[in-house]
Short mmCIF file of the C-alpha atoms (twelve columns), coordinates in Angstrom:
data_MODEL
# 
_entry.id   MODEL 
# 
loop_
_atom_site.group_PDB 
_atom_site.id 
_atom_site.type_symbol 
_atom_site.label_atom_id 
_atom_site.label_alt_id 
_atom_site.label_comp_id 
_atom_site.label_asym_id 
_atom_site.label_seq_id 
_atom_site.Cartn_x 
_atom_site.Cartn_y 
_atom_site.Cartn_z 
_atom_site.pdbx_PDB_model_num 
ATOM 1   C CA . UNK A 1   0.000  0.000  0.000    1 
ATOM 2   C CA . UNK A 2   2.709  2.158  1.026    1 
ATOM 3   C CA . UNK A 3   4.644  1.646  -2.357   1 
ATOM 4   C CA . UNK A 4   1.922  2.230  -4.564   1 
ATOM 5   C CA . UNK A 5   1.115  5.572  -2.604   1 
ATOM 6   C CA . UNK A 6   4.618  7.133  -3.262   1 
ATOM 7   C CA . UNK A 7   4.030  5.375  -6.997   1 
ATOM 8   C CA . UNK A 8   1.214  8.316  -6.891   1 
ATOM 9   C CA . UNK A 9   2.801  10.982 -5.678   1 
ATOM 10  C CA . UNK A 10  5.417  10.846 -7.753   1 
ATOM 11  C CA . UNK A 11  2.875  10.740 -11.068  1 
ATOM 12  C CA . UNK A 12  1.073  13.272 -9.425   1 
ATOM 13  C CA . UNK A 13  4.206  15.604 -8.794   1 
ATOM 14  C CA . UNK A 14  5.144  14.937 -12.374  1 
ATOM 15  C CA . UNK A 15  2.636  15.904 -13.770  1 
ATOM 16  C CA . UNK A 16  2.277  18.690 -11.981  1 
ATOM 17  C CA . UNK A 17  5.351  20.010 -12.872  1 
ATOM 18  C CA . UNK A 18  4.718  20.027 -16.164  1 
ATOM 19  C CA . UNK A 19  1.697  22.145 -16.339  1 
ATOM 20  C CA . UNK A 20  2.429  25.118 -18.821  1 
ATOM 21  C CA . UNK A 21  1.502  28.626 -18.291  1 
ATOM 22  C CA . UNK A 22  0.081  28.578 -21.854  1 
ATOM 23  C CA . UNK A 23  3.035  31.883 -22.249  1 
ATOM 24  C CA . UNK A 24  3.927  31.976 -25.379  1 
ATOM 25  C CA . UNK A 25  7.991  30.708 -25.710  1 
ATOM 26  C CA . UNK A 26  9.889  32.619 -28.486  1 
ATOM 27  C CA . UNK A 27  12.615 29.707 -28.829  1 
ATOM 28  C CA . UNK A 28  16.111 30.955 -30.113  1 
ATOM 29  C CA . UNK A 29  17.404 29.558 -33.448  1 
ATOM 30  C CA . UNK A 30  19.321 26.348 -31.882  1 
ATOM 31  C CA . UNK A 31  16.774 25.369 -29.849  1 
ATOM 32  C CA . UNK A 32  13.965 25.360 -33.175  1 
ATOM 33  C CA . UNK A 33  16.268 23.325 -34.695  1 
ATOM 34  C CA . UNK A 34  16.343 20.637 -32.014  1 
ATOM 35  C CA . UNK A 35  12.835 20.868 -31.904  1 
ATOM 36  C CA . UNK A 36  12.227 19.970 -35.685  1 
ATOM 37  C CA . UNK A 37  14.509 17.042 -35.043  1 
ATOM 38  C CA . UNK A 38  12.868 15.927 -32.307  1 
ATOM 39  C CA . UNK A 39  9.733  15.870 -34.322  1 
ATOM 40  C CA . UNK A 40  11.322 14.501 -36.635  1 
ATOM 41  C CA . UNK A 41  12.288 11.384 -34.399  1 
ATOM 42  C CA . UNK A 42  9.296  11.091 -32.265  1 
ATOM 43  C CA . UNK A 43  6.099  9.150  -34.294  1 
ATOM 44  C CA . UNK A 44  2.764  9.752  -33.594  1 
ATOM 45  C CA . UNK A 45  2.308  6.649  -31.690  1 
ATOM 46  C CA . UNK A 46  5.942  6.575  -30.275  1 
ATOM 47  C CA . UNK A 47  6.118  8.510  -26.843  1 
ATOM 48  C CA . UNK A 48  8.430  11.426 -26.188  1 
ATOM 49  C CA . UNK A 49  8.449  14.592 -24.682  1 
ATOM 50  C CA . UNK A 50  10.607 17.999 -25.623  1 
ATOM 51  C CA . UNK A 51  11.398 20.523 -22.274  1 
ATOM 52  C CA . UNK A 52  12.930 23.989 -22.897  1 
ATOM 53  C CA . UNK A 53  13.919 26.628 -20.605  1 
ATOM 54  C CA . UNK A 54  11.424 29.538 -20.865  1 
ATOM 55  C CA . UNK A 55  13.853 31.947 -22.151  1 
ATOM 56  C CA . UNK A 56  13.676 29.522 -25.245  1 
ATOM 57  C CA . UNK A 57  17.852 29.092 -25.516  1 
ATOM 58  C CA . UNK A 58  17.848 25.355 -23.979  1 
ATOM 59  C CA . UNK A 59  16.019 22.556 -24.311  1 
ATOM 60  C CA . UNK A 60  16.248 18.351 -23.798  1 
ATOM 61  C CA . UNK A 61  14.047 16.075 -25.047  1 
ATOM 62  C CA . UNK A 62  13.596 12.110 -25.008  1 
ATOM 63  C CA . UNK A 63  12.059 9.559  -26.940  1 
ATOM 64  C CA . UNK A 64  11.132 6.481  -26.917  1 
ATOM 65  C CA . UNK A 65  13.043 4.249  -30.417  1 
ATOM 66  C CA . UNK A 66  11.721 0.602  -29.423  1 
ATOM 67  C CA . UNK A 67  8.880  -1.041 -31.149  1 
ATOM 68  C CA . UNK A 68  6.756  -1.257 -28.219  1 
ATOM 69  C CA . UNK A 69  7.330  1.691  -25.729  1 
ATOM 70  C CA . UNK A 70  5.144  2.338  -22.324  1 
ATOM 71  C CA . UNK A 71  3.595  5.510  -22.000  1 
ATOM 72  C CA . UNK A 72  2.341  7.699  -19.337  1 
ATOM 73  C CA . UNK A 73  4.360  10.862 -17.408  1 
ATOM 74  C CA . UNK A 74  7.708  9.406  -17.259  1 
ATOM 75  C CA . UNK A 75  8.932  11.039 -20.382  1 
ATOM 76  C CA . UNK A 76  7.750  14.371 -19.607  1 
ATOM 77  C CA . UNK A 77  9.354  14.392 -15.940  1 
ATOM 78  C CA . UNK A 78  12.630 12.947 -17.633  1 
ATOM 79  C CA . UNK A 79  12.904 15.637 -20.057  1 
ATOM 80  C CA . UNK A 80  12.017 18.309 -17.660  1 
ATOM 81  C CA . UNK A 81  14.518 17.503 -15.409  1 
ATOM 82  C CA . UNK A 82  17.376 16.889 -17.540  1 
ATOM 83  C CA . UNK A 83  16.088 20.377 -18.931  1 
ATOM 84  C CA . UNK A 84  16.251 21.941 -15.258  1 
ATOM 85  C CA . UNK A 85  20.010 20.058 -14.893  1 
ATOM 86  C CA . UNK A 86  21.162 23.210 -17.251  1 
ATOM 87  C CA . UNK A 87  20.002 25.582 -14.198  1 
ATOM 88  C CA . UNK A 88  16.860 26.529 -16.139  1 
ATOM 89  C CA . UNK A 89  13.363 26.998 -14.867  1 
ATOM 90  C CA . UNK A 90  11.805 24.327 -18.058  1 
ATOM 91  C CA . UNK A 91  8.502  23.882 -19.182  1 
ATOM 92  C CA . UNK A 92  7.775  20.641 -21.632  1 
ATOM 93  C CA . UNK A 93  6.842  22.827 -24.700  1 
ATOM 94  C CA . UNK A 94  5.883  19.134 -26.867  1 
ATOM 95  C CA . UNK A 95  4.541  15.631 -25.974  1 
ATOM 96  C CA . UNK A 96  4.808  12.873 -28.656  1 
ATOM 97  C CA . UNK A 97  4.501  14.864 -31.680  1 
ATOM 98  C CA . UNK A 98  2.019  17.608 -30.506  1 
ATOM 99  C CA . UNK A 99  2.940  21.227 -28.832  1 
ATOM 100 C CA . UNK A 100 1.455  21.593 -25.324  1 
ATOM 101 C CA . UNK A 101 2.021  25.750 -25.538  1 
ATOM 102 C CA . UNK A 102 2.291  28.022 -28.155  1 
ATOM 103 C CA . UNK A 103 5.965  29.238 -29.728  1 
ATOM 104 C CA . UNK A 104 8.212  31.037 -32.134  1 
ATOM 105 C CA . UNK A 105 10.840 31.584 -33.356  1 
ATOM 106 C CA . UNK A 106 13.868 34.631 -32.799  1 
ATOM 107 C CA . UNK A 107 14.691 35.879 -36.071  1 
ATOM 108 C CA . UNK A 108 18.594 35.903 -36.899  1 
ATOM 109 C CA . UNK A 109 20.161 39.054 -37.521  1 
ATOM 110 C CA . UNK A 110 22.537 39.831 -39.338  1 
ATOM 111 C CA . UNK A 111 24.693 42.656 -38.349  1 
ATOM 112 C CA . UNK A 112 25.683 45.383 -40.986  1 
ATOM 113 C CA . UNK A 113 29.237 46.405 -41.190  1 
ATOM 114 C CA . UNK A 114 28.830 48.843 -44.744  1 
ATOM 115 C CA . UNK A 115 28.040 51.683 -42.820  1 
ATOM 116 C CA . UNK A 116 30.442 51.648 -40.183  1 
ATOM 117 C CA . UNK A 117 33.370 50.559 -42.873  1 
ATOM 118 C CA . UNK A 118 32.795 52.512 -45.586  1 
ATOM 119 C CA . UNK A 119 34.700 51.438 -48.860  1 
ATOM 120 C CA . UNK A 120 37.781 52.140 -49.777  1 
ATOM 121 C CA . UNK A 121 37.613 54.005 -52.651  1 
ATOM 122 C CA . UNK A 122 38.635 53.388 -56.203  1 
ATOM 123 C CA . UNK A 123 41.958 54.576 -57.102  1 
ATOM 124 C CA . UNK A 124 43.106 52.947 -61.141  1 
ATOM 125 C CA . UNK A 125 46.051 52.184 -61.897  1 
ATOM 126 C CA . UNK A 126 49.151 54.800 -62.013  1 
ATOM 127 C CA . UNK A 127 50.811 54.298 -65.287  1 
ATOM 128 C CA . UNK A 128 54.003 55.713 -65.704  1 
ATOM 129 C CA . UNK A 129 54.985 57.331 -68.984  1 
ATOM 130 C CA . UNK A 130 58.082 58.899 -69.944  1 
ATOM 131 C CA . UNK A 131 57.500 63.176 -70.608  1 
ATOM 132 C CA . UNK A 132 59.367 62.637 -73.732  1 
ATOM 133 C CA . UNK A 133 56.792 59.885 -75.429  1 
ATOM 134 C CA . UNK A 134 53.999 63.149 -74.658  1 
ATOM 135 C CA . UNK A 135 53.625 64.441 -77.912  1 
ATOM 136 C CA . UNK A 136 53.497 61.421 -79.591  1 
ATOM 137 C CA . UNK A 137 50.729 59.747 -77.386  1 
ATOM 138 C CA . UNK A 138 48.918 63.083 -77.684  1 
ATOM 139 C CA . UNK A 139 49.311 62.964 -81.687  1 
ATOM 140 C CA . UNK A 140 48.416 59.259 -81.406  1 
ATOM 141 C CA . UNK A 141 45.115 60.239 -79.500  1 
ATOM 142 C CA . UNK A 142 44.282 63.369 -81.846  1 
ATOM 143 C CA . UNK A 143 44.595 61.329 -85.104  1 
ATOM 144 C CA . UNK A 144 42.507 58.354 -83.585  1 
ATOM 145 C CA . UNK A 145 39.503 60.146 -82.534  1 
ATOM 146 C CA . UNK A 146 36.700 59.615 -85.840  1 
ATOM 147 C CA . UNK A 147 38.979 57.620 -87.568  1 
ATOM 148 C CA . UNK A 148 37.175 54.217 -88.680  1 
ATOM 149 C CA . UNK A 149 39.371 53.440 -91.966  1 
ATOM 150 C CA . UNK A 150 42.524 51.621 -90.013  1 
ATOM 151 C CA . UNK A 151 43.169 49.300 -86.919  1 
ATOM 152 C CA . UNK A 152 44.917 51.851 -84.625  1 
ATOM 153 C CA . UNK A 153 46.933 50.647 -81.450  1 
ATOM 154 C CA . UNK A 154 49.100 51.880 -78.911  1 
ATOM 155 C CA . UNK A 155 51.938 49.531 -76.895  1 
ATOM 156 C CA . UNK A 156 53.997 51.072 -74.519  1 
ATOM 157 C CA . UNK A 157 56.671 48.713 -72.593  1 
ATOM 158 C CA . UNK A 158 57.039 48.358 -68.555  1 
ATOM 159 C CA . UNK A 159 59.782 51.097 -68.546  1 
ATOM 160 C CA . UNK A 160 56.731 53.766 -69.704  1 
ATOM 161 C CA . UNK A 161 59.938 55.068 -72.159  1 
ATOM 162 C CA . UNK A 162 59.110 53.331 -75.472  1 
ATOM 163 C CA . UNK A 163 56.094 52.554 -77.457  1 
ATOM 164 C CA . UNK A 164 55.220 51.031 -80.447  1 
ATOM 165 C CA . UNK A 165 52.626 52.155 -82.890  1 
ATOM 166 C CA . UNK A 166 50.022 50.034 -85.524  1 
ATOM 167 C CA . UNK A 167 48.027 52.911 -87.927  1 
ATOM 168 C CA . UNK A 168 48.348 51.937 -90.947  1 
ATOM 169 C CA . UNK A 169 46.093 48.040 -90.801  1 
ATOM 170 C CA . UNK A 170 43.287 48.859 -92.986  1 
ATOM 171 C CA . UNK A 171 39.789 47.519 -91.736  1 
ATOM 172 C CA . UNK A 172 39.017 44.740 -94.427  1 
ATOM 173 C CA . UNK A 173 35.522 44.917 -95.503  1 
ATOM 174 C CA . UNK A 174 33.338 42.230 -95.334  1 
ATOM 175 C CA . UNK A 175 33.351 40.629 -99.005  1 
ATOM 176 C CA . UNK A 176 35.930 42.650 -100.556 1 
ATOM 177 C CA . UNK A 177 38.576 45.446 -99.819  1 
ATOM 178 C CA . UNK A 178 42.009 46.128 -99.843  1 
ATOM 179 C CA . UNK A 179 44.793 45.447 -97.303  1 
ATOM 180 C CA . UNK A 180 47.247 47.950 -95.859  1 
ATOM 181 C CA . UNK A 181 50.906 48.073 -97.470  1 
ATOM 182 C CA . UNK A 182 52.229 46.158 -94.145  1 
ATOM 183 C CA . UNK A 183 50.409 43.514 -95.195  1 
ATOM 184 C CA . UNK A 184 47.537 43.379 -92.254  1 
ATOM 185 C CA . UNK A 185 43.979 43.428 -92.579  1 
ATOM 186 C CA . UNK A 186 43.113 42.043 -89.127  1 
ATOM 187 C CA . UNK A 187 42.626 43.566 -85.084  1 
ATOM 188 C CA . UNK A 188 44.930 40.556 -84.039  1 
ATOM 189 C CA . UNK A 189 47.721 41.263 -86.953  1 
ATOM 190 C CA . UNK A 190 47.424 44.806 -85.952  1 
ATOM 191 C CA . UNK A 191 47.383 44.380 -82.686  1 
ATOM 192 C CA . UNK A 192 50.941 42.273 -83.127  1 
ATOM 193 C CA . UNK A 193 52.449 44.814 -85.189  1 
ATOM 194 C CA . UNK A 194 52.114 47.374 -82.532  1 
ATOM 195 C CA . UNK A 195 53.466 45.480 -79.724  1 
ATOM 196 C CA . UNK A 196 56.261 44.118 -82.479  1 
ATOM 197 C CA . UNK A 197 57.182 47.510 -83.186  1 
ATOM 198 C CA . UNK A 198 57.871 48.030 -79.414  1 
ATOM 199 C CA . UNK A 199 59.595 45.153 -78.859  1 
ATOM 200 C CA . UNK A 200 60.605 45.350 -74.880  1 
ATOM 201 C CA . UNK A 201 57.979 43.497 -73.031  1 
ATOM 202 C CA . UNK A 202 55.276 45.681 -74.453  1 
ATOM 203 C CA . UNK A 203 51.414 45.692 -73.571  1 
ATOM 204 C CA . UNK A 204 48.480 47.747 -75.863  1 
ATOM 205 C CA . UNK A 205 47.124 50.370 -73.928  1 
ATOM 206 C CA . UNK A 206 44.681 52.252 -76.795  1 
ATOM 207 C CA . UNK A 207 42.547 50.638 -78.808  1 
ATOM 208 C CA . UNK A 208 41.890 53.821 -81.062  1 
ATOM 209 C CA . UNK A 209 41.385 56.738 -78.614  1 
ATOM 210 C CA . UNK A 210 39.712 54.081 -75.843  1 
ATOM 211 C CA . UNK A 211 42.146 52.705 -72.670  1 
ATOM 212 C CA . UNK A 212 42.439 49.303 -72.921  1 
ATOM 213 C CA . UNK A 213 42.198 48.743 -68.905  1 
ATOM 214 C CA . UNK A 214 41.832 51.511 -65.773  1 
ATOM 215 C CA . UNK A 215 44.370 53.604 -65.863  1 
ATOM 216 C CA . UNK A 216 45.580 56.944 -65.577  1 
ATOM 217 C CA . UNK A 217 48.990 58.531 -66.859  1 
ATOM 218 C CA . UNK A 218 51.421 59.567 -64.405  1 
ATOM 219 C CA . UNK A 219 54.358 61.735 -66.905  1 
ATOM 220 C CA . UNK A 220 57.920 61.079 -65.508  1 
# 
């Protein structure tokens, strides 16, 4: 008689302890997740119970994986108190698969740094040129500007103190036309003949009177 009274009391105190406030719970990120997979575990005729803290950050839960499983208040007191071992006050928020008390969710933020760095801002490239090549870059230019007859390219080399010049490539027309007396009648062949013509580790820079990359000239 004597056992099966404390048997009571301690059903009764379970179940007691789990009564919810019917608050709702706003449950942090990490603890939704181990909700969904503790739904995701539990079956509808599998027992279980799910017991977070009721600032929503932890939670335990328990379940039962055998093919037969006993019921009743055990699994609610078990996850409860393993809940409360965290130093929580815990309320079971889900038994089997169905919430006792309503929840949601805190919504991640993301903090935003672009105000408080601002970007750095865009500085192109500082290509050095040699004063003396001035006047012939600036012809170069002039000449180029309308023209539509001829490839015309630029190449200066890494020193910024030689360059090398293709005007003369006449644009072949489609079907018929006539080719330049260097023998070239295409961008690529003119585009070689200017970076030929400079022959020390040369690059094109103009394409016509258009930079061929972000740059400005720094004279020397």
């Amino acid at each position: 008689m004597k056992k099966c009274l404390v048997s009571l009391l301690f059903l009764l105190a379970a179940c007691t302890s789990t009564q919810s406030t019917g608050t709702k719970i706003t449950l942090s990120q990490e603890t939704a997740g181990s909700l969904q997979q503790y739904l995701g575990r539990v079956g509808s005729n599998q027992p279980g119970a799910f017991a977070v803290s009721r600032d929503g950050r932890s939670s335990y839960y328990i379940w039962c994986q055998d093919i037969l499983c006993m019921g009743g208040p055990t699994y609610k007191s078990e996850a409860l108190r393993r809940c409360e071992d965290y130093g929580e006050d815990c309320v079971v928020l889900a038994y089997r698969n169905k919430t006792l008390i309503p929840y949601d969710v805190e919504q991640r933020t993301v903090a935003s740094t672009a105000a408080a760095v601002p970007a750095a801002p865009h500085v192109p490239e500082a290509l050095r040129v040699s004063a003396t090549l001035r006047p012939e870059i600036e012809q170069y230019l002039a000449n180029s500007n309308g023209q539509s007859k001829n490839y015309r390219f630029l190449a200066l080399n890494a020193a910024g103190n030689k360059l090398g010049l293709s005007t003369s490539c006449m644009i072949k027309k489609f079907g018929w036309g006539g080719w330049s007396a260097q023998g070239c009648g295409t961008e690529a062949a003119a585009r070689q003949l200017a970076i030929d013509s400079c022959n020390d580790d040369c690059r094109v820079i103009f394409d016509g009177a258009r930079k061929l990359g972000d740059f400005e000239i720094d004279w020397y």
